[in-house]
C-alpha positions, 0 to 999 in steps of 0.5 A: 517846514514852510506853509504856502497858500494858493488862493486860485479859482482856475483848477488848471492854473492851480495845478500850474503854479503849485507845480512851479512852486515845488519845483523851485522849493526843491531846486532851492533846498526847501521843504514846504507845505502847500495849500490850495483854496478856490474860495476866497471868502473861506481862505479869508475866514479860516486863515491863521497867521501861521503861513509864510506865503500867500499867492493871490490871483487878483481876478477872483470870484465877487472879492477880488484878491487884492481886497481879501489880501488888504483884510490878511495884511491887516491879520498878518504884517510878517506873510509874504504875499504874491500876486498872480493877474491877467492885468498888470495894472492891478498888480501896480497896487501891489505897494498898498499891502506891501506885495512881494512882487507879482506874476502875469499869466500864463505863468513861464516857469523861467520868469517864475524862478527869476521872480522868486529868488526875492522871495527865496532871499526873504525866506533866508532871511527869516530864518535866521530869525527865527525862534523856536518855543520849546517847553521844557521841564524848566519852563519855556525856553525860546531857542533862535532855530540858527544856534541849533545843530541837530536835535536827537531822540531820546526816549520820550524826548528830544535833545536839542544839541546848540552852539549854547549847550544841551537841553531837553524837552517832551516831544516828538521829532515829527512835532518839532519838524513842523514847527521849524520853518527853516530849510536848512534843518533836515532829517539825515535819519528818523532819529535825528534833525541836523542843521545844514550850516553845520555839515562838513562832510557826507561819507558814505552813510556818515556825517560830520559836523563842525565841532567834529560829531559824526551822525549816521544818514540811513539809506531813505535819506541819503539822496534827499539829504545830499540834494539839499546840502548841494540846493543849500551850498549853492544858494550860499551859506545862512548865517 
């Protein structure tokens, strides 16, 4: 699941870009949770290299945000940041912390999605690198997130099913969910995690993957899972 940060003093224009930004996640198949502060000062102390994106509004009580973003790059070199101005001229030194790209106010949510496919296409990219540490009874294994297939509950474990084999590991469903940032892994049940490059086909309640598996989908998850296996088939396959 992806952490998106919201670094915005105006309550109003807050509720506005969160409002685009989930919009946009669920048009493009993802999942993500969003996180708003007021206080720059604070965002800046309690920041952990963890999140993915960061949206700063640049006019922004007595640190602007363009210095706090200066002090999170210097943190982080791998978090997406977005400016979000009233003056364009300050989002020209978005290249000094290697922004993403910027937004003017008021935020039109056409402009809003145009602008953001870069960053839809920086987070697939990331994706398929990503690795996911994984204690198991062996030691830790750092399995890349893209070889998985699904992931199974048994017991007290979880099984992870690859394209390399089957290994397990003591841990929750839920725990490995938020530790995996890509879209493309979804629930199709509360017993199961199935990666999207592997679906085939939806049947009924019913699911059958690449090598021929067949996973159930329950009925909650039906819907959601349909919509982002058409989000995730219309931005185009991830490798």
């Amino acid at each position: 699941m992806l952490k998106i940060c919201v670094v915005e003093d105006d309550q109003r224009d807050a509720e506005r870009l969160c409002g685009f930004i989930e919009t946009f996640l669920k048009e493009n198949g993802f999942e993500a949770e969003i996180n708003v502060s007021s206080d720059e000062r604070r965002f800046l102390a309690d920041y952990e290299s963890g999140c993915d994106v960061v949206f700063f509004d640049i006019e922004l009580g007595e640190d602007n945000g363009f210095e706090v973003s200066k002090r999170i790059r210097e943190k982080s070199e791998d978090v997406i940041i977005i400016f979000v101005t009233n003056l364009t001229q300050y989002a020209l030194k978005g290249y000094e912390v290697s922004a993403l790209d910027f937004l003017v106010k008021p935020i039109n949510y056409d402009v809003f999605a145009l602008k953001m496919k870069r960053l839809a296409e920086r987070l697939r990219a990331k994706e398929c690198k990503e690795l996911l540490p994984i204690k198991t009874a062996g030691g830790l294994v750092n399995c890349q997130v893209a070889s998985i297939r699904y992931v199974e509950v048994v017991g007290h474990t979880v099984r992870f099913h690859t394209l390399d084999g089957e290994f397990e590991a003591y841990a929750s469903l839920k725990s490995i969910e938020k530790q995996i940032h890509s879209s493309t892994m979804v629930k199709c049940n509360n017993g199961f995690l199935v990666n999207l490059n592997y679906v085939r086909r939806i049947k009924n309640f019913e699911l059958t993957l690449d090598n021929g598996e067949r996973l159930l989908v329950s009925r909650q998850r039906k819907r959601y899972l349909m919509e982002a296996l058409n989000s995730f088939i219309s931005g185009g396959a991830r490798s």
